[in-house]
Wavefront OBJ file of the C-alpha trace (Angstrom):
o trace
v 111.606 170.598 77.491
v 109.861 171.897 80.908
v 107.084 173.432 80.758
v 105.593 175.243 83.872
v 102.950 177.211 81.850
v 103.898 180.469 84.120
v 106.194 183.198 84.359
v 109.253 180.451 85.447
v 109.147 179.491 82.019
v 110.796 182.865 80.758
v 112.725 183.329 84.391
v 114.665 179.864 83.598
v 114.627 179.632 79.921
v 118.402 179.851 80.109
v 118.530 177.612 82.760
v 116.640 174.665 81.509
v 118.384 175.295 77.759
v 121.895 174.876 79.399
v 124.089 171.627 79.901
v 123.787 171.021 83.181
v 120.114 170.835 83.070
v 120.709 168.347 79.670
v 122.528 166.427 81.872
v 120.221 166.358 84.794
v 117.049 165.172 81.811
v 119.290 162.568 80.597
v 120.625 161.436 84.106
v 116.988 160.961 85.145
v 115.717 159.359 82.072
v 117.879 156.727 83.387
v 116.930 156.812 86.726
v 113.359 157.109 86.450
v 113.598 153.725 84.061
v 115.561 151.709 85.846
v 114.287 152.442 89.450
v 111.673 153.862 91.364
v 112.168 157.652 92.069
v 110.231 160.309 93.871
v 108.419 162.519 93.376
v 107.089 161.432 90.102
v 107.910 162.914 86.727
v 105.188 165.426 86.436
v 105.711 166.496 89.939
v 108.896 167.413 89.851
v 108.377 171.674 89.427
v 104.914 171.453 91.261
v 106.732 174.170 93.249
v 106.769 176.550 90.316
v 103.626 175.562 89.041
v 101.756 176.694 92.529
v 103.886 179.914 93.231
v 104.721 182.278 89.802
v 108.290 184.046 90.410
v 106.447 187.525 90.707
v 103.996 185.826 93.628
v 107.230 184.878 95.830
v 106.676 186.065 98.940
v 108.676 183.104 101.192
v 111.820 180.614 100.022
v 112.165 177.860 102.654
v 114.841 175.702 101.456
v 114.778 171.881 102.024
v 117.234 169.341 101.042
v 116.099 166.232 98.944
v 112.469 165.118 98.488
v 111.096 162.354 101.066
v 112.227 159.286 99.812
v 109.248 156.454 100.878
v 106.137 155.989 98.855
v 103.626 158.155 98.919
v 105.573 160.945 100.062
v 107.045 163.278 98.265
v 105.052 165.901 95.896
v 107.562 168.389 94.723
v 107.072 170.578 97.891
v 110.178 170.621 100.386
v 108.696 169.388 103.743
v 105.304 168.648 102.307
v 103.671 164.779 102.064
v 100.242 164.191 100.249
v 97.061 164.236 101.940
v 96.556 161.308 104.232
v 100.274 160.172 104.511
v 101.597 160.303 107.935
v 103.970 163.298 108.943
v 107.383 162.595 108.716
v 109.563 164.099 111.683
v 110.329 167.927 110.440
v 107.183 168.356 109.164
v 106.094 167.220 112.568
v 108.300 169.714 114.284
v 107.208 172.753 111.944
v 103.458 172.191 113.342
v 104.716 172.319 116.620
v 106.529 175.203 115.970
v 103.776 177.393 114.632
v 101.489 175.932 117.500
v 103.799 177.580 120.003
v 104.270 180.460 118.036
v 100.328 181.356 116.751
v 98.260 179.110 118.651
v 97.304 176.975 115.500
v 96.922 173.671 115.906
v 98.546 170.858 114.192
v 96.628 170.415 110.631
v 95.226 166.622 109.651
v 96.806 166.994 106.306
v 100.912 168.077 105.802
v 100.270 168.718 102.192
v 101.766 172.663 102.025
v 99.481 173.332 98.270
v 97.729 176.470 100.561
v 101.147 178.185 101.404
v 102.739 177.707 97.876
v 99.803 179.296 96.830
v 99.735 182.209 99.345
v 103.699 182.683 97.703
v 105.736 180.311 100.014
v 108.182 178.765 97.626
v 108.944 175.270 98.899
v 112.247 174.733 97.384
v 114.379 171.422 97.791
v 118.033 172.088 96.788
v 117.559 168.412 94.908
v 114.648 167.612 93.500
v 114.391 163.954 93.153
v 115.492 160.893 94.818
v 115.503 157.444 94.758
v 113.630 155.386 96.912
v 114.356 154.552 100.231
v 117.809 156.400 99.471
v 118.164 159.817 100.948
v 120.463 162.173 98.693
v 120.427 159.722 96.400
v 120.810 162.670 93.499
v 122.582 165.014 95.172
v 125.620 165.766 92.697
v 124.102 165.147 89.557
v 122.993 168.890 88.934
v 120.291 169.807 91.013
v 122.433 171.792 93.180
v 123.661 173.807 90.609
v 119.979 173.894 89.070
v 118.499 175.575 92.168
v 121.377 177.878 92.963
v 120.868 179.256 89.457
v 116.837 179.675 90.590
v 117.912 181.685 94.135
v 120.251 183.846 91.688
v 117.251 184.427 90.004
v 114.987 185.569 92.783
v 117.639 187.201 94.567
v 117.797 189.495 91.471
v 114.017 190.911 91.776
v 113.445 194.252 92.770
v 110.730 192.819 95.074
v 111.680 191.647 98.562
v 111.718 188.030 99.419
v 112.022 186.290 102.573
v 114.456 183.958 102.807
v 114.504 180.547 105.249
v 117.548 179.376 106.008
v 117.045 176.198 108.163
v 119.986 173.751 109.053
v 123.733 173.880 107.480
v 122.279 172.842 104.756
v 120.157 175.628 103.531
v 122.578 178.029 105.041
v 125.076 177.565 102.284
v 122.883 178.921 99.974
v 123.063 182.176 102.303
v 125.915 183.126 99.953
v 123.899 183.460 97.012
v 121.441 186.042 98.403
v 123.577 188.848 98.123
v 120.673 191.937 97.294
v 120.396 194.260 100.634
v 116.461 194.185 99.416
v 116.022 190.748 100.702
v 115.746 189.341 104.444
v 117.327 186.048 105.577
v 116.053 184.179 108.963
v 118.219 181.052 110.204
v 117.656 178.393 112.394
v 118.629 174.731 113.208
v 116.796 172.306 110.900
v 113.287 170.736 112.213
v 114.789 167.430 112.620
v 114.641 165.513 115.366
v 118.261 165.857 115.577
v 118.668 169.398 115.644
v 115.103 171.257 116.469
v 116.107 171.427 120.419
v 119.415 173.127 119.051
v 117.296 176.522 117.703
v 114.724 175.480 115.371
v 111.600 175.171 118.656
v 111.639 179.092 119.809
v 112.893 180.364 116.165
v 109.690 182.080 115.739
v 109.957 182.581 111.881
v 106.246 181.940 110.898
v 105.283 185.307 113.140
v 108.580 186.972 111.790
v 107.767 186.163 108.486
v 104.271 187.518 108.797
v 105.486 190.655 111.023
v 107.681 191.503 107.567
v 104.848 191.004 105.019
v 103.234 193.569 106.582
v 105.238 195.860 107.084
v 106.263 195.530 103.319
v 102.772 196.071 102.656
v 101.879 192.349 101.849
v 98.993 190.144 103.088
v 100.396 187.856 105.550
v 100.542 184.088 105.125
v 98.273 182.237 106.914
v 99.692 178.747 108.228
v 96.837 176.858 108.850
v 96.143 174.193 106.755
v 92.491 172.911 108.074
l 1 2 3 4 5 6 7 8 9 10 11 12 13 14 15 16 17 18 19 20 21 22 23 24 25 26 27 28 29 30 31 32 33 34 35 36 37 38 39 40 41 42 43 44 45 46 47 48 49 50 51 52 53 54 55 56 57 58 59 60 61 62 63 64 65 66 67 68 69 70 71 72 73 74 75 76 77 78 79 80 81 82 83 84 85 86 87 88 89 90 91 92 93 94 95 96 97 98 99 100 101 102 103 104 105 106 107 108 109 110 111 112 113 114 115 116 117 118 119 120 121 122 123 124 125 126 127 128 129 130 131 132 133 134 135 136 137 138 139 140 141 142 143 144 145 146 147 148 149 150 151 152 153 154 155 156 157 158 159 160 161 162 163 164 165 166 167 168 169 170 171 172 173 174 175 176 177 178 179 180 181 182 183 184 185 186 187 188 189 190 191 192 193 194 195 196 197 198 199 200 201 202 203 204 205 206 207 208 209 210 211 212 213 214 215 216 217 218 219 220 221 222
């Protein structure tokens, strides 16, 4: 079975013990043998691995990993070092250029803010290549609700971001009064005019860290 080697292990014990994760393991056994999927195997929970549930500071929900080589890593949004940005990753710079003066980073791989406690959480976690939402329906959805449940039950408060229709839907979920949601159109070129540019959430989300008492993230990647 999964093993994370941190405090996710304990949080989702249940989780990964029950069918519909069985299913997902033997669903992408197949996959993963028959075609080539992203991110690899071992990547997979890289989100867990860099941010323990007690270090959870930030959710930002994605939907489905990149799907072209040399992309995807297990972080929603992020790419590995050297590969070029893909649109909404593109956009997010931009955004926190307007809103902190940073400036757009030569590297989109997100490691330093899982690290600082941004959990970078697709709602599917792998995909086939060159096939966006490939595996949506196969149990990842139900997978990742099951790990907001989770978080929305700590006693700590988290910062949810909501970005797109998408991501929204799991607004329903997050149900503890302890707990702050920010929403916004998605970063992709298709929607980022429509609300995402001018959100402001990366000063928001600092502006609550400390006043909860938290050290702030900081969003530069360089």
């Amino acid at each position: 079975m999964v093993k994370i080697d941190n405090s996710w292990d304990l949080v989702l014990k249940d989780v990964f013990y029950g069918t519909n994760y069985l299913n997902i393991r033997e669903f992408l056994k197949y996959e993963y043998s028959h075609y080539t999927i992203f991110p690899k195997a071992s990547d997979i929970f890289n989100a867990f691995r860099l941010t323990p549930y007690e270090n959870v500071k930030v959710v930002i929900i994605g939907q489905d990993p990149y799907h072209e080589i040399g992309q995807a890593h297990g972080l929603a949004f992020s790419v590995l070092d050297g590969v070029s940005f893909p649109p909404s990753l593109k956009n997010i710079f931009i955004e926190i250029k307007n809103e902190l003066g940073i400036n757009i980073p030569k590297s989109g791989d997100l490691t330093k803010w899982a690290k600082q406690g941004v959990l970078l959480l697709n709602a599917t976690l792998t995909v086939r290549q060159g096939f966006a939402n490939s595996h949506a329906n196969h149990g990842w959805e139900q997978f990742t609700d099951e790990v907001i449940k989770k978080l929305n039950q700590r006693e700590d408060p988290i910062i949810f971001v909501l970005w797109g229709n998408y991501a929204r839907k799991k607004k329903q979920l997050i149900t503890s009064p302890k707990h702050y949601i920010l929403e916004a159109a998605h970063p992709s070129p298709l929607s980022a005019y429509n609300g995402f540019f001018g959100c402001g959430h990366f000063k928001k989300i600092n502006e609550i860290l400390i006043k909860n008492k938290k050290t702030p993230i900081d969003w530069s990647l360089d």
